[in-house]
C-alpha positions as CSV (number, residue, x, y, z in Angstrom):
1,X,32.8,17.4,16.0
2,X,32.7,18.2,12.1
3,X,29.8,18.1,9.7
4,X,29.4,16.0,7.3
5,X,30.2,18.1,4.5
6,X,33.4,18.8,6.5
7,X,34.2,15.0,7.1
8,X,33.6,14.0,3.3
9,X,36.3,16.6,2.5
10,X,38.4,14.8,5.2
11,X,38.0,12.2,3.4
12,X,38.7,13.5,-0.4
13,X,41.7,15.3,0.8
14,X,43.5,12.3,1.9
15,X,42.3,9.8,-0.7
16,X,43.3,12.7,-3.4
17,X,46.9,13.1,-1.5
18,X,46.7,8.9,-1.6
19,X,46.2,9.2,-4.5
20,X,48.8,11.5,-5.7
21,X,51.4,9.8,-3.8
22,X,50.7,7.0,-6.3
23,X,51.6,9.5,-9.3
24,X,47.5,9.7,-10.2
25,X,45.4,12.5,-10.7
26,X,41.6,11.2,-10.0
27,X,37.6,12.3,-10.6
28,X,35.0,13.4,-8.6
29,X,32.6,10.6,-9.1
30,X,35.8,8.3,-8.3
31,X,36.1,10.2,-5.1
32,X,32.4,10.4,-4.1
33,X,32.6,6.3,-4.5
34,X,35.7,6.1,-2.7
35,X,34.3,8.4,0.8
36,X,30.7,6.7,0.1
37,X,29.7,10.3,-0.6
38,X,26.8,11.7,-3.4
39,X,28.5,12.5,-6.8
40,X,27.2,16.2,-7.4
41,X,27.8,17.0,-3.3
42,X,31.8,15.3,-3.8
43,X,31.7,17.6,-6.9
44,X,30.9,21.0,-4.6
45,X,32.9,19.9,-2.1
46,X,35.7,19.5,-4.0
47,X,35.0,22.8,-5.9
48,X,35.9,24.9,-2.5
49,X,38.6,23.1,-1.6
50,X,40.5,23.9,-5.0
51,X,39.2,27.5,-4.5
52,X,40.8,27.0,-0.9
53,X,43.7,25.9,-2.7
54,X,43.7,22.8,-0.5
55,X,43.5,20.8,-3.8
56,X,44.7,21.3,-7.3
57,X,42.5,20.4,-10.3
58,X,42.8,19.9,-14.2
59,X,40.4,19.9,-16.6
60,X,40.1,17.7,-19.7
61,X,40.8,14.3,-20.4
62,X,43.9,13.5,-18.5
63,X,42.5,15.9,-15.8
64,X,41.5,15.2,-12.1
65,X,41.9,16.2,-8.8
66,X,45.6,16.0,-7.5
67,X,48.0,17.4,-4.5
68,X,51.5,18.7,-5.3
69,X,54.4,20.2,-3.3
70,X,52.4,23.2,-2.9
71,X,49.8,21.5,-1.0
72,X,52.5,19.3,1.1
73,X,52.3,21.3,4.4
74,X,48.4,21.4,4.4
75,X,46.8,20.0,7.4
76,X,43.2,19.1,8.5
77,X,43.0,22.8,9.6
78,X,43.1,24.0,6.2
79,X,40.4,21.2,5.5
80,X,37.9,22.8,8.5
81,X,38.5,26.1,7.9
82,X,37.8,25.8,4.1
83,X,34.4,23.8,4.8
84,X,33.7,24.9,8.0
85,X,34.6,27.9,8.7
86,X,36.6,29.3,11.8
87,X,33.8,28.7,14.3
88,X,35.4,25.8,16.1
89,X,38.9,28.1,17.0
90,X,37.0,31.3,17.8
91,X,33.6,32.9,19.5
92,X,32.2,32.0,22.5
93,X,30.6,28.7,23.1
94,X,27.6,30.1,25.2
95,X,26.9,32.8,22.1
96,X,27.8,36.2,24.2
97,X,29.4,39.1,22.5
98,X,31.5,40.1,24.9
99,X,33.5,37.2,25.6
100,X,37.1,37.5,26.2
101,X,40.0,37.1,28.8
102,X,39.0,40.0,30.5
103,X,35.1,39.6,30.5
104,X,34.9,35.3,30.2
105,X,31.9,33.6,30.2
106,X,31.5,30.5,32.5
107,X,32.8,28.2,30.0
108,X,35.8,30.5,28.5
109,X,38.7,28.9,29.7
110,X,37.4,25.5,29.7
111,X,36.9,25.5,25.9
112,X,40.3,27.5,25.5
113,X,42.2,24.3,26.8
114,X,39.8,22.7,24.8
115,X,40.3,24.7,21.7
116,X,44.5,24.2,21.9
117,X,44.5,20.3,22.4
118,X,41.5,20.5,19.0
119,X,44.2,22.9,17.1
120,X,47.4,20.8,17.6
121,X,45.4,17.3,16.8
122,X,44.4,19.3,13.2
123,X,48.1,20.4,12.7
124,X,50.2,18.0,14.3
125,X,50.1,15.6,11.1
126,X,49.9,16.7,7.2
127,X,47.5,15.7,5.5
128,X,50.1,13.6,3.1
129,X,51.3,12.4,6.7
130,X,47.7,11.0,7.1
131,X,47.6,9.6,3.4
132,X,50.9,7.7,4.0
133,X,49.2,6.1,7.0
134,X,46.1,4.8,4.8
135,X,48.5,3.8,2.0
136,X,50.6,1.7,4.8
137,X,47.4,0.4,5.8
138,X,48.0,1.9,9.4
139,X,44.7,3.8,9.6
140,X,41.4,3.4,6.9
141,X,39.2,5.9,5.5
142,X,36.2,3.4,4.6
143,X,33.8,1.7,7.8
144,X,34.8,-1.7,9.0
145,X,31.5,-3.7,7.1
C-alpha cells in the first residue's frame, strides 16, 4: 500500500515520537539502525519530514531528531502525504481525466468507499498514539526474526 520510502518514515516517525516520549532527542544513523533502513536514505527521509514539519530537528552536539507538542496531533496522513504525495486520497484509479461523481469511471465509487475506510485508519490514531503502543510493547516496529 505505501513505498518503501514511505514505510521507513512510518517507521522514524514513531520511533522519533518513542523516542521523545522518553525525554531524548536521537540521530539519523540511530534511526536508520533502528527501522533497518540505509544511513544516507534515513538521512533524506528524515530531511522532508522536518521540512514537512512532521519532525523537529537540532543541530549540534546535543542535537537530533525529536517531536514536541507541536507535532502531537500528527497522524500517519501527514507521514503519506509528506513522502508520498496525495495520490492515494485523490485521481482516478484507472488514470482518466475526467473522473468525477458526475462522469465515474467503472471503479469510482468502489475506490471512494475504499479511499474513506484508508483515510480514517491514517487518522484515527496519532502518531504519539501509535508510539505509546510500541513503548507498551502492544504493537512492534522491528520483524519477528
Amino acid at each position: 500500500m505505501f513505498s518503501k520510502t514511505c514505510q521507513y518514515a512510518i517507521k522514524a516517525v514513531i520511533y522519533i515520537h518513542k523516542q521523545s516520549l522518553e525525554g531524548k532527542k536521537v540521530g539519523a544513523k540511530e534511526i536508520g539502525q533502528e527501522i533497518d533502513a540505509p544511513d544516507a536514505f534515513t538521512a533524506k527521509i528524515l530531511q522532508v519530514l522536518v521540512r514537512q514539519h512532521v519532525v523537529g530537528s537540532f543541530k549540534g552536539p546535543t542535537g537530533g531528531f525529536f517531536v514536541d507538542k507541536s507535532h502531537e496531533s500528527k497522524t500517519l496522513k501527514d507521514v503519506v502525504l509528506a513522502i508520498d504525495g496525495d495520490q492515494l486520497f485523490q485521481g482516478c484509479s484507472l488514470g482518466l481525466n475526467q473522473c468525477s461523481e458526475e462522469n465515474p469511471c467503472p471503479l469510482h465509487f468502489e475506490i471512494k468507499n475504499v479511499r474513506t475506510k484508508i483515510i480514517n485508519m491514517l487518522t484515527i490514531k496519532s502518531l504519539k498514539q501509535l508510539a505509546e503502543e510500541v513503548g507498551d510493547g502492544t504493537t512492534v516496529l522491528a520483524r519477528l526474526a
